[in-house]
Chimera marker file (.cmm) of the C-alpha trace (Angstrom):
<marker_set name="trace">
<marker id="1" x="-7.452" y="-6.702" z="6.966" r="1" g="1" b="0" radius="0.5"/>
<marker id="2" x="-6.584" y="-3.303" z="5.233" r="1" g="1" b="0" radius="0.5"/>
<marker id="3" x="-3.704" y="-2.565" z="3.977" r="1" g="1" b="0" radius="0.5"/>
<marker id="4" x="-1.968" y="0.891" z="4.085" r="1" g="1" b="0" radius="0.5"/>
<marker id="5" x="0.183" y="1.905" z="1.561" r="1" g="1" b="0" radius="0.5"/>
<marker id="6" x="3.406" y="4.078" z="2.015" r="1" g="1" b="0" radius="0.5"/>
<marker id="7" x="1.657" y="6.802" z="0.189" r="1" g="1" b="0" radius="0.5"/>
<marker id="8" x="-1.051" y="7.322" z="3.051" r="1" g="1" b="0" radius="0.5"/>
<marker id="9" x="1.455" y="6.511" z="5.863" r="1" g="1" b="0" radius="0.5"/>
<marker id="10" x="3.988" y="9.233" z="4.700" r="1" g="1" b="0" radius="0.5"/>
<marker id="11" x="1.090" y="11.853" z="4.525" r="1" g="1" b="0" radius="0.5"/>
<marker id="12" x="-0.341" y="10.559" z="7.814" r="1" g="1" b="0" radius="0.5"/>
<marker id="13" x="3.392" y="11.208" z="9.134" r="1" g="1" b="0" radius="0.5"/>
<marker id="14" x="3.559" y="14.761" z="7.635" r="1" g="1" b="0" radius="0.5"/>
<marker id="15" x="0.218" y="15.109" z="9.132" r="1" g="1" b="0" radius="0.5"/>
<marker id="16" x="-1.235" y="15.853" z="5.668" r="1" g="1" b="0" radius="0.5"/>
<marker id="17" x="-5.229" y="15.524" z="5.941" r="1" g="1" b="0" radius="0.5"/>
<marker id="18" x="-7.327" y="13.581" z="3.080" r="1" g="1" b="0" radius="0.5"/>
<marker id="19" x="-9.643" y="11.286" z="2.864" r="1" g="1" b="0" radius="0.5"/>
<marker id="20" x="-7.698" y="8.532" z="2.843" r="1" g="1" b="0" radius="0.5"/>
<marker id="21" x="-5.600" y="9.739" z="6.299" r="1" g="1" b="0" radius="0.5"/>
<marker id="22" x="-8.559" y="10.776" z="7.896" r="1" g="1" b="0" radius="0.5"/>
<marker id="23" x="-10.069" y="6.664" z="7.024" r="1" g="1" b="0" radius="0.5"/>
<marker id="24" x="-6.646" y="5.284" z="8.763" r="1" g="1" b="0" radius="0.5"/>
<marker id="25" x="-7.651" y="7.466" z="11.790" r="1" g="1" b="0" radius="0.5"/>
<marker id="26" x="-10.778" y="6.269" z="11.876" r="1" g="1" b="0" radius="0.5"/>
<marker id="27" x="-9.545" y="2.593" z="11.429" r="1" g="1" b="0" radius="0.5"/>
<marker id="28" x="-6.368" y="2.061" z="13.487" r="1" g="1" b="0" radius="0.5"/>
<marker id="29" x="-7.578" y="0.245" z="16.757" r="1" g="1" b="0" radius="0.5"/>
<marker id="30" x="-10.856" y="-0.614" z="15.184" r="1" g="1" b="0" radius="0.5"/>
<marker id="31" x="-10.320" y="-2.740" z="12.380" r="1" g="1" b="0" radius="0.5"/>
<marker id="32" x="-7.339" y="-5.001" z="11.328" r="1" g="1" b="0" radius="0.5"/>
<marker id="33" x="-5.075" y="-2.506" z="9.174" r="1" g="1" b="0" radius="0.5"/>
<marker id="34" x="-1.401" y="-3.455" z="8.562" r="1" g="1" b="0" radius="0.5"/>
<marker id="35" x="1.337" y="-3.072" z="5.614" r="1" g="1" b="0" radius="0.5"/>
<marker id="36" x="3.331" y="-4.727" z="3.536" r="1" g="1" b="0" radius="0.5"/>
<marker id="37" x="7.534" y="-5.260" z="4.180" r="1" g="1" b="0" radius="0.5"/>
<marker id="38" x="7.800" y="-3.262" z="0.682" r="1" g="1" b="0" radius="0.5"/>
<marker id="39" x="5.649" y="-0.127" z="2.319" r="1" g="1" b="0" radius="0.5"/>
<marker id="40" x="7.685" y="-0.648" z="5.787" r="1" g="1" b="0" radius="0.5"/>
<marker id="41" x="10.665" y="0.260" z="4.053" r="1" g="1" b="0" radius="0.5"/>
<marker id="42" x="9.489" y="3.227" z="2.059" r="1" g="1" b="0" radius="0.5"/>
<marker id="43" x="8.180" y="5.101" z="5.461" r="1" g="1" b="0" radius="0.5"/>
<marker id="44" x="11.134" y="4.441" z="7.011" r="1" g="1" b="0" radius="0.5"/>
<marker id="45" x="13.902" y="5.561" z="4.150" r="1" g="1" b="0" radius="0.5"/>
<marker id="46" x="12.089" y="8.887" z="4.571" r="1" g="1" b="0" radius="0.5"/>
<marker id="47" x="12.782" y="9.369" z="7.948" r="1" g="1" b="0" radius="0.5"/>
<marker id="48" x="15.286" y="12.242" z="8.193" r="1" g="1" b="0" radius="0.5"/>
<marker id="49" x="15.545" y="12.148" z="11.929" r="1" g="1" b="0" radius="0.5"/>
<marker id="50" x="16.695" y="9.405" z="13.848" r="1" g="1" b="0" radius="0.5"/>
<marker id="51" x="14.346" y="9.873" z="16.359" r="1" g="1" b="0" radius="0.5"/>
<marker id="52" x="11.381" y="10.002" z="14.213" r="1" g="1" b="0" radius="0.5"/>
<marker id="53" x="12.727" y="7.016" z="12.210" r="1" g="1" b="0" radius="0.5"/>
<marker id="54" x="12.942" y="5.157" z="15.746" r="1" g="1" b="0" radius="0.5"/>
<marker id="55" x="9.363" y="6.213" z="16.727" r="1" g="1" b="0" radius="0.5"/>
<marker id="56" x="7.384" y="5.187" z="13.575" r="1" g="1" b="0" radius="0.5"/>
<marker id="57" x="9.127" y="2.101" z="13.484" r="1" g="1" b="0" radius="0.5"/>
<marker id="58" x="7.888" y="1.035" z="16.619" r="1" g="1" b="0" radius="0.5"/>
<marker id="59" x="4.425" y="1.971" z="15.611" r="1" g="1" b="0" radius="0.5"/>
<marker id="60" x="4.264" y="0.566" z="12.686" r="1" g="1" b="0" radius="0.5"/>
<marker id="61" x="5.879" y="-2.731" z="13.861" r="1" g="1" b="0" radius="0.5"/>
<marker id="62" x="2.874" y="-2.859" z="16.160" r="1" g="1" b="0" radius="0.5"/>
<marker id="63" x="0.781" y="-4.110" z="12.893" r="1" g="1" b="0" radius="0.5"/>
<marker id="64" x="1.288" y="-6.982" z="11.187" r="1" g="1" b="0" radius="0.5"/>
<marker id="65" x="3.517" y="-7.026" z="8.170" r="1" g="1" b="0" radius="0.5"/>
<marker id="66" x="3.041" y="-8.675" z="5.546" r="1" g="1" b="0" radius="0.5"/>
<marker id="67" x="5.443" y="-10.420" z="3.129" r="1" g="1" b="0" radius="0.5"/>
<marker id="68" x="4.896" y="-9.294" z="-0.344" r="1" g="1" b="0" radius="0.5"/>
<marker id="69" x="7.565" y="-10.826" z="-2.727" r="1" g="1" b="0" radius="0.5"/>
<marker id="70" x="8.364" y="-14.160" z="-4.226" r="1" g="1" b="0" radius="0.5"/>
<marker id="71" x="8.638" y="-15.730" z="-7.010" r="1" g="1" b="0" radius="0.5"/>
<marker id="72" x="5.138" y="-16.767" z="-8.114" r="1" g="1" b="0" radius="0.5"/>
<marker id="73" x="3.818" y="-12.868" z="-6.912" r="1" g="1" b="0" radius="0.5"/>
<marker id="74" x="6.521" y="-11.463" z="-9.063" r="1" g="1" b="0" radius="0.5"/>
<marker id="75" x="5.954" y="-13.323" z="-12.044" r="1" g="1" b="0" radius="0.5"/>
<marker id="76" x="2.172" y="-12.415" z="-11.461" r="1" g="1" b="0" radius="0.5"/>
<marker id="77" x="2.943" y="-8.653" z="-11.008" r="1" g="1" b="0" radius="0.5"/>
<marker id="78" x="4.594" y="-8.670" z="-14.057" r="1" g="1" b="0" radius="0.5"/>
<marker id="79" x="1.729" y="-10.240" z="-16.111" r="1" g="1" b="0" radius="0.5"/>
<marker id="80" x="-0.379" y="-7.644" z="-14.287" r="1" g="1" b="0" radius="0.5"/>
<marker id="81" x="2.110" y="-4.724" z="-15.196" r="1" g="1" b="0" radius="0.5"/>
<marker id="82" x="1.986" y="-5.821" z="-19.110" r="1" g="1" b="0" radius="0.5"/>
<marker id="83" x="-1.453" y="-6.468" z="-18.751" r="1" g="1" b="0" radius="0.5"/>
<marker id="84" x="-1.936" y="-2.703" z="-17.665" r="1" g="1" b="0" radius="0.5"/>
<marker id="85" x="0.999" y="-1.507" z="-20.591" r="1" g="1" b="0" radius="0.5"/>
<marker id="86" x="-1.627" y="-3.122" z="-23.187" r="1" g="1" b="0" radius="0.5"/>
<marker id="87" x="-4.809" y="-0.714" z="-22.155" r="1" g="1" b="0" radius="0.5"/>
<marker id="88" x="-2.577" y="1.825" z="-22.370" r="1" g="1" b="0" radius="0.5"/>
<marker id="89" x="-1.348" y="2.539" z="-18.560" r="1" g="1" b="0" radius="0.5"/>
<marker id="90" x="2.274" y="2.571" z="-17.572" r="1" g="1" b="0" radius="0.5"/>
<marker id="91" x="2.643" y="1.907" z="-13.934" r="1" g="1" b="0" radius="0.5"/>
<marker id="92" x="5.643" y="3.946" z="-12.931" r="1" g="1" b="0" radius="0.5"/>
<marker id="93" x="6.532" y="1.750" z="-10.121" r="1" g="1" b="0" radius="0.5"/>
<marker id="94" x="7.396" y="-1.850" z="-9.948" r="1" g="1" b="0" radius="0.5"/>
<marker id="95" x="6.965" y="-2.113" z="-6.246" r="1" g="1" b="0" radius="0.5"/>
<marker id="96" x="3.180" y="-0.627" z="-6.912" r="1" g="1" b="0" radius="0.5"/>
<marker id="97" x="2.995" y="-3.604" z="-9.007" r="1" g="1" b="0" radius="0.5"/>
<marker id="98" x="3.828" y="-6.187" z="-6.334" r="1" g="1" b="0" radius="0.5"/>
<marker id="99" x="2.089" y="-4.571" z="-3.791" r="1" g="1" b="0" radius="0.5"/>
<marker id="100" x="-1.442" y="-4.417" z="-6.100" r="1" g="1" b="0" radius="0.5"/>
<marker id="101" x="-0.741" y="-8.219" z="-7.121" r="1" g="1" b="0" radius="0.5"/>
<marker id="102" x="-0.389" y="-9.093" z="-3.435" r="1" g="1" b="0" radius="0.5"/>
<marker id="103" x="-3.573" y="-7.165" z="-2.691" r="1" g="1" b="0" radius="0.5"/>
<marker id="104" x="-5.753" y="-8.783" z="-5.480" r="1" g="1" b="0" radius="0.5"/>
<marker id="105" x="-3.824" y="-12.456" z="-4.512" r="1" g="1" b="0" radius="0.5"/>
<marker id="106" x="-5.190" y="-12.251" z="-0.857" r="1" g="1" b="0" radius="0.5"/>
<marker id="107" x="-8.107" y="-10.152" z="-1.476" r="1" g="1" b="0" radius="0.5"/>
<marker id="108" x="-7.313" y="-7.519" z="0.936" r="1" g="1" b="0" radius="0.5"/>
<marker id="109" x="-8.414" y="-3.636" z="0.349" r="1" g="1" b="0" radius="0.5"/>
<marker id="110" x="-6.047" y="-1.438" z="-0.192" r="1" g="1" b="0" radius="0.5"/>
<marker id="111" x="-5.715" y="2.445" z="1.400" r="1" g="1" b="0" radius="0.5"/>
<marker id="112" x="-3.825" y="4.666" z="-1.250" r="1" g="1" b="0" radius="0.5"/>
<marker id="113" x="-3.461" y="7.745" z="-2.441" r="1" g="1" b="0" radius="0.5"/>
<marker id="114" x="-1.093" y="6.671" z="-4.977" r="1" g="1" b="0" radius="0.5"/>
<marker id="115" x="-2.497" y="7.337" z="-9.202" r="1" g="1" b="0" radius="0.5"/>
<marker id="116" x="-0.944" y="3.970" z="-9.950" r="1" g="1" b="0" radius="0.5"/>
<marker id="117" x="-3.078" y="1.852" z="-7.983" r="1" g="1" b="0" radius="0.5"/>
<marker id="118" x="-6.193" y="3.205" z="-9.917" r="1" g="1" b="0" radius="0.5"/>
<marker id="119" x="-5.816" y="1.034" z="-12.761" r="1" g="1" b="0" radius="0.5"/>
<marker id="120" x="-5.548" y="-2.304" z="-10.899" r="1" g="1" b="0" radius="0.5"/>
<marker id="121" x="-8.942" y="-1.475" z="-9.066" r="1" g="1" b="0" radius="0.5"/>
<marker id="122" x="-10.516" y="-0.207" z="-12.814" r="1" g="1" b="0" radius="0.5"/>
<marker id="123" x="-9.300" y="-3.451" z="-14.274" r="1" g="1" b="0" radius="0.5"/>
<marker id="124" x="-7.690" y="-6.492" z="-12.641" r="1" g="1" b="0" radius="0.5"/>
<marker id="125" x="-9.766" y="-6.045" z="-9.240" r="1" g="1" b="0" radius="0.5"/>
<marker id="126" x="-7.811" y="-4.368" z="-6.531" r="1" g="1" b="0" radius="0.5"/>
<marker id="127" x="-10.095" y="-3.752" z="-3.938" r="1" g="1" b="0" radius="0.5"/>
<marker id="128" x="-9.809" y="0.658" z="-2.310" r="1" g="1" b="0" radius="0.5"/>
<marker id="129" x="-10.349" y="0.687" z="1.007" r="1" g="1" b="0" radius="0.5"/>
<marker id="130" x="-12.170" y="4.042" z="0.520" r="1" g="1" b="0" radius="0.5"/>
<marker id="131" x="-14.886" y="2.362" z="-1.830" r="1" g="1" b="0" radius="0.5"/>
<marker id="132" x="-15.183" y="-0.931" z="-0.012" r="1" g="1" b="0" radius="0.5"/>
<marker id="133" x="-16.064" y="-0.076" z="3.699" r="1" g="1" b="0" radius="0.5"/>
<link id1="1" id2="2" r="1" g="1" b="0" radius="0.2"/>
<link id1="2" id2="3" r="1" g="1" b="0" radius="0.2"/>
<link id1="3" id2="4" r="1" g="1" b="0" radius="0.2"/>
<link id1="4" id2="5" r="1" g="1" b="0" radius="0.2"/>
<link id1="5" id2="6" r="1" g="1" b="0" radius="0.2"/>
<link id1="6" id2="7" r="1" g="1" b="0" radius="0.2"/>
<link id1="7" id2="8" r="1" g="1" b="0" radius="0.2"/>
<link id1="8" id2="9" r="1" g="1" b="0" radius="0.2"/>
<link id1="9" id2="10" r="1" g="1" b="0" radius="0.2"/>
<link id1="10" id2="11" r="1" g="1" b="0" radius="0.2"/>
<link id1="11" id2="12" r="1" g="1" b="0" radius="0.2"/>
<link id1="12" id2="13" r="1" g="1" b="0" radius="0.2"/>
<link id1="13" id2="14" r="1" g="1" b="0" radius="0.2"/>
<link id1="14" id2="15" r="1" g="1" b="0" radius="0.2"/>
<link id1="15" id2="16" r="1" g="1" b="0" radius="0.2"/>
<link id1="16" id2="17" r="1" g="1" b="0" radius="0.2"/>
<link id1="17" id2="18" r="1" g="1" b="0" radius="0.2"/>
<link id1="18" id2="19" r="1" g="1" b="0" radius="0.2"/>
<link id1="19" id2="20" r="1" g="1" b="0" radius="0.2"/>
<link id1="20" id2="21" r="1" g="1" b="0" radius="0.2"/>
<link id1="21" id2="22" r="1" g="1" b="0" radius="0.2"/>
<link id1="22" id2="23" r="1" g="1" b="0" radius="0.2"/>
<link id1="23" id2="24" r="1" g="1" b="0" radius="0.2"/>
<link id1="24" id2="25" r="1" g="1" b="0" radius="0.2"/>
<link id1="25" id2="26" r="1" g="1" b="0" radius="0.2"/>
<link id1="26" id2="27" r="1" g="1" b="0" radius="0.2"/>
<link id1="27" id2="28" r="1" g="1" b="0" radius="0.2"/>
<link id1="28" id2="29" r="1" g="1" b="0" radius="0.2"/>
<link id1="29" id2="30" r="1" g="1" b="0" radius="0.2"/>
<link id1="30" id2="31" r="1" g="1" b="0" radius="0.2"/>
<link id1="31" id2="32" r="1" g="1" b="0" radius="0.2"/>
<link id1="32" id2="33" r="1" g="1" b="0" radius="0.2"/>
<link id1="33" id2="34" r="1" g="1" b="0" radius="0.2"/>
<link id1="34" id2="35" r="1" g="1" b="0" radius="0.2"/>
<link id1="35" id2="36" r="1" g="1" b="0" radius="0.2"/>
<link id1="36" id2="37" r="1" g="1" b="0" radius="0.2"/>
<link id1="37" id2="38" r="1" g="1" b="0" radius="0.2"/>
<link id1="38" id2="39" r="1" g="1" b="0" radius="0.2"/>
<link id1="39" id2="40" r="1" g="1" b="0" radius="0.2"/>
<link id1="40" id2="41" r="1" g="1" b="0" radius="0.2"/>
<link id1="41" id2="42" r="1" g="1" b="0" radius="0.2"/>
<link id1="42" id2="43" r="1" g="1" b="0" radius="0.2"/>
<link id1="43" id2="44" r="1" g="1" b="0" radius="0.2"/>
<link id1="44" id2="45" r="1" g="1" b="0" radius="0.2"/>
<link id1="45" id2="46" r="1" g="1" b="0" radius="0.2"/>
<link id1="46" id2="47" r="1" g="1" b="0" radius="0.2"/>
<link id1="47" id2="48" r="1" g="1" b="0" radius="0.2"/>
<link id1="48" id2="49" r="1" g="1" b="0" radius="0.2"/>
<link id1="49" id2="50" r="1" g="1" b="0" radius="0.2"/>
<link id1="50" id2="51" r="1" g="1" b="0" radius="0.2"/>
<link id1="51" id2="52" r="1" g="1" b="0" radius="0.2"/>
<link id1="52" id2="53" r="1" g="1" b="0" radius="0.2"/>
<link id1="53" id2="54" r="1" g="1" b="0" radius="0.2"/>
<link id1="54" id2="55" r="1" g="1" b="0" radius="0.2"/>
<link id1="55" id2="56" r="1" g="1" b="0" radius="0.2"/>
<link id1="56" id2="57" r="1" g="1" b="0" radius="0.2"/>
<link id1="57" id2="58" r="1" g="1" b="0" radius="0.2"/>
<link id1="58" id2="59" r="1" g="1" b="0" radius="0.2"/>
<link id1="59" id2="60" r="1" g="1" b="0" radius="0.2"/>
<link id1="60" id2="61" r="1" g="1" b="0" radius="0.2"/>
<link id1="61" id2="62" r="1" g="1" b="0" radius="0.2"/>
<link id1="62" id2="63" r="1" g="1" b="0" radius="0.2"/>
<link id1="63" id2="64" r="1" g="1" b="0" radius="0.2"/>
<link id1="64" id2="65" r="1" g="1" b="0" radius="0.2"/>
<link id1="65" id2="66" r="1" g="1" b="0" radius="0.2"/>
<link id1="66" id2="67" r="1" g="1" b="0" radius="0.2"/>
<link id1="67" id2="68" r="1" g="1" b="0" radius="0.2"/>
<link id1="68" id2="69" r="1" g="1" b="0" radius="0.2"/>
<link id1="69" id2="70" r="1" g="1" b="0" radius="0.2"/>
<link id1="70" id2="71" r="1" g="1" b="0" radius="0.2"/>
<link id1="71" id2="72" r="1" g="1" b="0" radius="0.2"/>
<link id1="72" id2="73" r="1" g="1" b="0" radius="0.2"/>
<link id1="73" id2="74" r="1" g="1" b="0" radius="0.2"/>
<link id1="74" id2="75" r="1" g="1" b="0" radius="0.2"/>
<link id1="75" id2="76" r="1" g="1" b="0" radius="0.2"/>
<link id1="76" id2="77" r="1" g="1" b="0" radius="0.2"/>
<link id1="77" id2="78" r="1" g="1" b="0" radius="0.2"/>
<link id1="78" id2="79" r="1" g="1" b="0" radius="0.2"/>
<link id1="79" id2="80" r="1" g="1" b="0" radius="0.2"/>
<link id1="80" id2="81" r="1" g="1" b="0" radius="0.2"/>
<link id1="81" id2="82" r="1" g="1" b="0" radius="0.2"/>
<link id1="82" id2="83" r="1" g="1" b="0" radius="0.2"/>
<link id1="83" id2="84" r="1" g="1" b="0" radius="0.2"/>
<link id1="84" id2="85" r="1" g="1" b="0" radius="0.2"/>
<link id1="85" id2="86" r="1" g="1" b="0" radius="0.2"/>
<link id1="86" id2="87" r="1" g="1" b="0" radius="0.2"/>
<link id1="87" id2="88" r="1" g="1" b="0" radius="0.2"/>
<link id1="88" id2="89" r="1" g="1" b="0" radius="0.2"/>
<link id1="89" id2="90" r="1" g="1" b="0" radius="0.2"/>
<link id1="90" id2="91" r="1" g="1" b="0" radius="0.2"/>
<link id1="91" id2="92" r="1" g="1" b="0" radius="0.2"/>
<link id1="92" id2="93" r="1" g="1" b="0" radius="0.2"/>
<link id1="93" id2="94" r="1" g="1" b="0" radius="0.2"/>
<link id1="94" id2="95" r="1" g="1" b="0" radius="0.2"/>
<link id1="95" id2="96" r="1" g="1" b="0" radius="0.2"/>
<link id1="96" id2="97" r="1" g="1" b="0" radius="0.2"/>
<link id1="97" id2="98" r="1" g="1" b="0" radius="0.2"/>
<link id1="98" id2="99" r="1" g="1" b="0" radius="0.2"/>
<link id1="99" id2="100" r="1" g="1" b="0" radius="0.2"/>
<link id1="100" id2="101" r="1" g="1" b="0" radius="0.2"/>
<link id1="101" id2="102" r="1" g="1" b="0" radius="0.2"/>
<link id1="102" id2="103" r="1" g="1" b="0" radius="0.2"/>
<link id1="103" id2="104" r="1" g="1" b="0" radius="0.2"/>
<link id1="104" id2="105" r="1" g="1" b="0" radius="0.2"/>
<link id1="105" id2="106" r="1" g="1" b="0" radius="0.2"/>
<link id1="106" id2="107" r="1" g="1" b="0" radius="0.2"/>
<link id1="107" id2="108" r="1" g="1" b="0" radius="0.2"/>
<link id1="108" id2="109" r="1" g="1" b="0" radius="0.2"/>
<link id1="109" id2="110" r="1" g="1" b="0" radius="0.2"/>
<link id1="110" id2="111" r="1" g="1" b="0" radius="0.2"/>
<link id1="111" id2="112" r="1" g="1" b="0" radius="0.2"/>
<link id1="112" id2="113" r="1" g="1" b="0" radius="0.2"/>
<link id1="113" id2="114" r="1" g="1" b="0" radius="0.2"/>
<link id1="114" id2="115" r="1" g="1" b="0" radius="0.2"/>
<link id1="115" id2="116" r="1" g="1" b="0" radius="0.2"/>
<link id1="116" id2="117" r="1" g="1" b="0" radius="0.2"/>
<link id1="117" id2="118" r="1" g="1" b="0" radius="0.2"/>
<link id1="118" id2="119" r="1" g="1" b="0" radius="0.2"/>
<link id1="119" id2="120" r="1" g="1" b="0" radius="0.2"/>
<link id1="120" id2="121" r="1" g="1" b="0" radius="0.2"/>
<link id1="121" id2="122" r="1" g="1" b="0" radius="0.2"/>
<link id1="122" id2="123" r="1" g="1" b="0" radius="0.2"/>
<link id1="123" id2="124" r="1" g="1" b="0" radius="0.2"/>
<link id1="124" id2="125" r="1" g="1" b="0" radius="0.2"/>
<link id1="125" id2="126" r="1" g="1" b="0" radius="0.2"/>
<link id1="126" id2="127" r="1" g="1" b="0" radius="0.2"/>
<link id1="127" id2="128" r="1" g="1" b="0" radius="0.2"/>
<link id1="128" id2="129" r="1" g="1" b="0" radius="0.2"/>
<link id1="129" id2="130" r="1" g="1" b="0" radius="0.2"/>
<link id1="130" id2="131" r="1" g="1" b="0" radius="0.2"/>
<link id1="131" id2="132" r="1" g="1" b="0" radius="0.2"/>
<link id1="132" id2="133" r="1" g="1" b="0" radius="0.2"/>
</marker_set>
């Protein structure tokens, strides 16, 4: 399975073309994509409209949905934040943390557009969608 990350769902949303929006086109009904309860909620806080808020949470509760957090993953994100802080990179996000950790833990690609993901896949082995298929 892929997973999406908030950062490619809110620009397929917009209907802002990239690479990465044009892969989840190209994906969605072909191979298993889904997201993560921490990206779930970071589409749909950005829903201005209550009828777009209702609409793309139907569609995205059409994928699976994965948990992301606990207590082992958190501890582990953390290790892989400081980790990251001691080559020199700052991650500016926790949740980009958890949601890397849970990617390298189950070995699933991820789809981002997101600069913070970058130095999981240079160094602890986050897999990008966009260089793995």
């Amino acid at each position: 399975m892929i997973l999406v990350d908030s950062s490619v769902w809110i620009d397929y949303f917009n209907g802002n073309d990239n690479p990465q929006t044009d892969f989840l086109d190209q994906v969605l009904g072909v191979e298993p994509a889904g997201l993560g309860d921490l990206m779930l909620a970071e589409v749909l806080q950005g829903f201005r409209s209550d009828k777009d808020y209702r609409t793309a949470k139907q569609l995205l509760l059409e994928l699976p949905v994965c948990e992301i957090v606990g207590e082992e993953r958190a501890i582990k994100a953390a290790e892989n934040f400081r980790a990251l802080r001691k080559k020199g990179t700052t991650i500016r996000k926790t949740t980009d943390a958890l949601i890397a950790t849970f990617c390298i833990q189950q070995n699933y690609p991820l789809l981002f557009t997101d600069k913070d993901f970058q130095p999981f896949v240079d160094h602890l082995g986050l897999r990008s969608a966009l260089t793995n298929n």
